[in-house]
N, C-alpha and C positions, 0 to 999 in steps of 0.2 A: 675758331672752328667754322668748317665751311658751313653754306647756305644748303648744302648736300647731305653733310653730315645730322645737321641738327633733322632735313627730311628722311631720314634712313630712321634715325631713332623715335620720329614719330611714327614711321609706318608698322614701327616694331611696337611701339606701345598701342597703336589701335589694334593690330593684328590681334595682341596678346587679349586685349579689352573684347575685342571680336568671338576669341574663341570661347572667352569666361562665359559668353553671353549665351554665346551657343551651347554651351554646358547645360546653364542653368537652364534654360530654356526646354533642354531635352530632360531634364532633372524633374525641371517644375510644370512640365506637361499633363494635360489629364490623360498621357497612357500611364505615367508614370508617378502621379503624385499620388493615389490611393496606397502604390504602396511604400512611399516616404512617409505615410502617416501610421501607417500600421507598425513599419520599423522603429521610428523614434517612439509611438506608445509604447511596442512590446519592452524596448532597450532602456525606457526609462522608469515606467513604471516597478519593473521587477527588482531594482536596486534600490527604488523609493520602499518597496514594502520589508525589503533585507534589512534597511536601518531601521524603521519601524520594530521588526521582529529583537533587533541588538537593543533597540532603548525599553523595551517590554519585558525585556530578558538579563536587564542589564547585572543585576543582581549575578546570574548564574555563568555571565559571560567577560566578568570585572577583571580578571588574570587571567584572559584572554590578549596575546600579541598582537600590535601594530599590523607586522606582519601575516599574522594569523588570517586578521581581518582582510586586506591586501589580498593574502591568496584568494578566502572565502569568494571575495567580489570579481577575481580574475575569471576564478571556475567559474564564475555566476554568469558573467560574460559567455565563457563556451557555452552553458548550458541553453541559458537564454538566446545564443544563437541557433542552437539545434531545432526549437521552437519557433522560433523564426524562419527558417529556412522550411522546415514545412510548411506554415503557412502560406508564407507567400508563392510556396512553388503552384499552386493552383492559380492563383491570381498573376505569377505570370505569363503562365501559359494563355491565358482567358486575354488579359491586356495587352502581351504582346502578339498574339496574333489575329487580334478581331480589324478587321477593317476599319477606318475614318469613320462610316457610313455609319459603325454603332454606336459609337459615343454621341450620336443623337436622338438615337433611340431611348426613349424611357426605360422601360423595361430592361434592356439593357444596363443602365445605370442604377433602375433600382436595385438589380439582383445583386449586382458587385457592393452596392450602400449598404444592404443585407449584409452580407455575408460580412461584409467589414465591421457591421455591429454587431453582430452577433460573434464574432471574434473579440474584438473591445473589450465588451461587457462580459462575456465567459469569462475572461482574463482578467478582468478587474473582480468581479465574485469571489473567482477562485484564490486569489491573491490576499482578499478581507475574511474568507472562510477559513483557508490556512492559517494568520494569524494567530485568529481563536483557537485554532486548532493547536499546534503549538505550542499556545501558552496552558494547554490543558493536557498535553499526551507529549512533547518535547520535541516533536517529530512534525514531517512535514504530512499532507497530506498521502495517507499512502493507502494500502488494502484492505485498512479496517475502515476506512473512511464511503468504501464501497462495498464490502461486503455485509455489513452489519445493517445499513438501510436498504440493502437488497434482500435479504435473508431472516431481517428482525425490524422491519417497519415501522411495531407500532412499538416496541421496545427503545428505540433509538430517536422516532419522534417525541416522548416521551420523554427521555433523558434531554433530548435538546431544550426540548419547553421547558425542564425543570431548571437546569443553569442556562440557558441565553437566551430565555422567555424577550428580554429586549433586543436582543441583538438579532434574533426570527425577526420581529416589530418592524425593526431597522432595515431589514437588509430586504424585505419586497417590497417597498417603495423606492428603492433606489433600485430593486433591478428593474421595478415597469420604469418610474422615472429616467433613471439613468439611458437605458436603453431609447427612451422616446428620444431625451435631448440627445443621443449620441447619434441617432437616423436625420435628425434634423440638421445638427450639423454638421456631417459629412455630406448628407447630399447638399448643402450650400457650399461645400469649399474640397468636395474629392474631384468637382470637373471644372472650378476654375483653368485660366491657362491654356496657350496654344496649344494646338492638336500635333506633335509633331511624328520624323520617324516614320509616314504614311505609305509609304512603297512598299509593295512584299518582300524585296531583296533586304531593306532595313530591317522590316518589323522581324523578319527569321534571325537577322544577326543581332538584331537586342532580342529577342527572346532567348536565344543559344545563352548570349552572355549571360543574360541574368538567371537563365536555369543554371547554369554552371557555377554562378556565386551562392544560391541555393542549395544546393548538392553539396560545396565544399562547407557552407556552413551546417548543413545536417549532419556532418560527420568530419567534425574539426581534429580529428585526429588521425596520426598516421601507423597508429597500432594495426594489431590482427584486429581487436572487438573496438566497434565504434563506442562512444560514452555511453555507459547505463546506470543505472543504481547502483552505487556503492564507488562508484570513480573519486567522486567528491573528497573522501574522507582523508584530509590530511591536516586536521588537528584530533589534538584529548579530549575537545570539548564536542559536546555531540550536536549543542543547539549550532556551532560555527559550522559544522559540517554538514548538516542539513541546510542552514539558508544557503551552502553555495550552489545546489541546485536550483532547479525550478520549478514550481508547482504545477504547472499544465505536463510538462516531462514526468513528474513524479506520478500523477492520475494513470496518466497515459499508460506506463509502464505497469502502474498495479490492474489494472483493467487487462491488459495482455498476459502478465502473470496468472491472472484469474482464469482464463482462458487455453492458455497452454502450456499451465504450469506443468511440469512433467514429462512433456511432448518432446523437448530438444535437448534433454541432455547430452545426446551422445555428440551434439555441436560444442559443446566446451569443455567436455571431456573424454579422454578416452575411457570409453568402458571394455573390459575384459569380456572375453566369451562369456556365456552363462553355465558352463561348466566350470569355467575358471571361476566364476565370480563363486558359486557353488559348494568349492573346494576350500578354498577362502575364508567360507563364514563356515562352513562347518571345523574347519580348524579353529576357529575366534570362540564358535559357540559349545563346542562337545568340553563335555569334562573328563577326568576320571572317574569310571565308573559309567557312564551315560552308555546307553544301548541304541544302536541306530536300530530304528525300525519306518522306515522312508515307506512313501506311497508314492505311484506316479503323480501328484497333486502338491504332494509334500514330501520334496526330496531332502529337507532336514529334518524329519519328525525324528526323534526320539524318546528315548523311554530311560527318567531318571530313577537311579537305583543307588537308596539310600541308606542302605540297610539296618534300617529303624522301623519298627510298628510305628501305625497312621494314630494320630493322637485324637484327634473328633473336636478338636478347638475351633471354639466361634471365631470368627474371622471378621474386622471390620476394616474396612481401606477406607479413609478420610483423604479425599481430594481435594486441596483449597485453590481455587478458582481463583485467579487474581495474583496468586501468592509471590512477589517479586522475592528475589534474593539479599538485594540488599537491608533489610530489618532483619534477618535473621542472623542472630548475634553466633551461634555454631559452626556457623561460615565465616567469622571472622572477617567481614565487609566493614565494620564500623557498631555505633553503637546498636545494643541489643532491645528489641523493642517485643522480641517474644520469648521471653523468659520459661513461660510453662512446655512452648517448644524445645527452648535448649535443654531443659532439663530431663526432655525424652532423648533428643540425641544423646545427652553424656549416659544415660542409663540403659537406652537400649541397640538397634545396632542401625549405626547411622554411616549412610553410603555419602561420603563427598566425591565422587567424580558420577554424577545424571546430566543426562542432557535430553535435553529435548527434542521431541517426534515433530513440531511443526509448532506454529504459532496462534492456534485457536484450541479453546478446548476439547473440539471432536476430535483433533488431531492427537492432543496429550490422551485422551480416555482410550482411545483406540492402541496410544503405548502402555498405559498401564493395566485397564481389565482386558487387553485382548491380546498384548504381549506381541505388535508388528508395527515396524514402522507406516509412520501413514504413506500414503499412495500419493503424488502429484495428480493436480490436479481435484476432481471430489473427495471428500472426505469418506474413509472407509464406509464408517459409518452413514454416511449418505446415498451410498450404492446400495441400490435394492439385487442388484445379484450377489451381493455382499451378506445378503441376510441369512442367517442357520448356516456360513458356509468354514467360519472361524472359531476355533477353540476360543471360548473367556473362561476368565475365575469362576463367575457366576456358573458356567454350563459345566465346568470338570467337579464346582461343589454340587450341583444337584443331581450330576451322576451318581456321587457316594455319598444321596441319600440329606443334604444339607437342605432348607431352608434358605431362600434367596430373594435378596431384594434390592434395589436401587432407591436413594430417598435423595431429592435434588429439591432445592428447594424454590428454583426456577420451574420453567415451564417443560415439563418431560418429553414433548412434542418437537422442541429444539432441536436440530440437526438429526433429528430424526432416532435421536436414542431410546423412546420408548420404543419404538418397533425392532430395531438393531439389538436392544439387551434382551429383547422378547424374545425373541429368534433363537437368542443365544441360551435361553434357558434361564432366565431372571423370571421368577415366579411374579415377584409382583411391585410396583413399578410407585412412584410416589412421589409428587410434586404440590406445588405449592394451592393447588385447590383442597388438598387434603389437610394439608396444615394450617391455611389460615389466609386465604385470598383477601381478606381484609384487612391484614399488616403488610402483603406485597407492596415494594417497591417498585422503580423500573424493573430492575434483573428478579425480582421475587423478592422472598419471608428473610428476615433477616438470620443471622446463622444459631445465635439462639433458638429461635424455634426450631427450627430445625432439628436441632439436637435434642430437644424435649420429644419431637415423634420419633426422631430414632429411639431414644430411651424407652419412649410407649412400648413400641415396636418389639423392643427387644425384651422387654418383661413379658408381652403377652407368649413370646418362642415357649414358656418354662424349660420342661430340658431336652427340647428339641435343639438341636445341635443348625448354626444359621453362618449364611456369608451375605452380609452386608457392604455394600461402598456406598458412601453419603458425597456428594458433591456443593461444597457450600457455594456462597450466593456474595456473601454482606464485600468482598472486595472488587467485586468485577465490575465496577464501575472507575 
């Protein structure tokens, strides 16, 4: 081989060496190294905490597939980059277009050190709160995770102290901690490295690029709907299909849900006129025999005709708060863990196809004493031009003359149901200061008691004719 040859493949290996160099170089610059650290924490931490949650869980996740797992960590990827890509599409617009001049700036670097640990440590919080969370509710963090500390404060502090009294301990030293060392060493090692890329014509073509790797990672799909809630679910096992998402995604969404729950339906689906829609449920809802008698307000009122005399029976409606489906041996779930329940269903008339108005209790009480699906968004019961505007049990028994009361053995003030049944013609209202604020739990008096003042209650009536709904307590935790 010529003396030519052997210079031809050397200038090709320096070339190649050249250009690696100039890669890294532009890779591992401080416009670009803050966010090579935020990428590799977000991408590695989130499938650090995925297996943590499978050995926690291992138990319930044992005949669970290779494969299963495999997907779970795929989609955990998509998700994890959706999160990602929003992050750093602020930072880099900020880094790719600031001039040379500010990365000497202080201020400048500390705002970006900010924001990077304060990113960090969100993220690692949230990733150790999930956990717990998890292993106590199966699920990732989601809308009870903010609603319930927004809405019930001292309720839900309370419950915390009472099971993770240590893990509260734990977890505010590590966020002042963690946060201190996390500011400390980013700003040592987010502006090592040349400064490269300094030209305007550059800094707009790596900003274009990398907004553009951002954007397609915020929406890694090429469907109608980008990834949401509920994309994930593609095993039997429910804890596989929650860790394939991500927990800052999961908040994220339930905070928006919270916010505009209600507002966009007509983007994911089509809805019919409201005539049609109209026509629809009063065919679904009228019976035979039923009398339309509509107002402009209530264009499906009607008027049931039974042709029976009105009998004057005390009415008690028992709502069990908490009540999951799975122990209840009459539904045929598995075994039977409420026996004096089944043995009302086999005796008296027991509906298997209910479903539910929504996922909190104001929601189910608004389907059952008020007979309407709840409303996106607030809860019926939580709108105050909602108040005396709705038929309930409570208000149609104390027209014809009935005795009415609410006994809950929580706190009556709760989503606003003492004022809501007040409205509605609930004579008189009864919570856990009346029963016994000195066996209160978090959620209130256990369901025993309870039942002792309903029984009070109901001997003082004598033969006054009464409708009562009792809402127990002792499962809602």
């Amino acid at each position: 081989m010529s003396d030519g040859e052997y210079g031809d493949q050397g200038d090709i290996a320096s070339g190649g060496m050249r250009l690696v160099a100039a890669i890294t170089n532009i890779i591992l610059s401080r416009r670009l190294r803050p966010l090579l650290i935020v990428s590799l924490y977000c991408f590695l931490i989130s499938p650090v905490f995925r297996v943590a949650v499978f050995l926690l869980t291992r138990e319930a996740v044992q005949d669970t597939t290779v494969w299963e797992i495999g997907v779970c960590f795929a989609y955990g990827f998509q998700f994890d980059a959706v999160v990602v890509g929003y992050i750093l599409l602020p930072m880099v617009l900020t880094l790719g277009l600031a001039p040379a001049t500010s990365f000497f700036n202080k201020n400048f670097r500390r705002t970006v050190t900010v924001y990077v640990m304060i990113i960090m440590t969100l993220v690692l919080i949230l990733e150790i709160v999930n956990v717990v969370f998890m292993l106590d509710f199966r699920r990732r963090l989601n809308w009870a995770s903010l609603v319930y500390p927004w809405f019930t404060p001292r309720e839900t502090a309370a419950f915390i102290w009472k099971e993770h009294a240590f893990f509260v301990i734990f977890l505010i030293p590590l966020l002042i901690g963690g946060g201190f060392l996390a500011y400390r060493t980013l700003r040592r090692h987010c502006w090592h490295g040349r400064l490269t890329l300094n030209s305007p014509r550059k800094r707009l073509m790596l900003t274009i690029a990398m907004a553009a790797l951002c954007i397609i990672a915020c929406r890694p799909t090429f469907g109608r709907f980008p990834l949401r809630p509920g994309s994930e679910e593609h095993s039997s096992n429910n804890i596989v299909n929650q860790a394939s998402t991500n927990t800052l995604f999961s908040v994220y969404h339930a905070a928006k849900s919270m916010i505009l729950d209600g507002r966009d339906e007509g983007k994911y689906y089509n809805l019919p006129p409201v005539a049609d829609a109209r026509q629809t449920a009063r065919v679904l809802l009228f019976q035979d025999g039923d009398q339309a008698a509509p107002t402009p307000t209530r264009p499906l009122r009607r008027r049931v005709v039974t042709g029976r005399d009105m009998q004057g029976l005390n009415v008690v409606v028992i709502i069990m708060e908490g009540q999951a489906n799975w122990p209840v041996g009459a539904l045929g779930l598995g075994g039977a863990h409420t026996p004096e329940l089944d043995e009302i269903c086999r005796n008296g008339m027991f509906f298997e196809q209910l479903y539910a108005t929504g996922a909190r209790t104001s929601r189910g009480l608004a389907g059952i004493l008020v007979g309407h699906p709840d409303l996106g968004g607030r809860s019926l019961l939580g709108r105050e031009e909602a108040l005396g505007k709705f038929q309930t049990l409570s208000g149609v028994s104390a027209s014809r003359g009935y005795r009415t009361m609410f006994i809950n053995g929580g706190d009556p003030d709760y989503a606003n149901m003492r004022n809501f049944f007040t409205a509605a013609g609930t004579e008189t209202i009864i919570g856990k200061d009346d029963i016994g604020r000195q066996y209160a739990g978090t959620w209130g008096v256990p369901d025993e008691l309870i039942f002792h003042k309903a029984h009070e209650m109901f001997m003082s009536m004598g033969d006054e004719t009464f409708f009562a709904s009792i809402l127990t307590v002792s499962n809602h935790q």
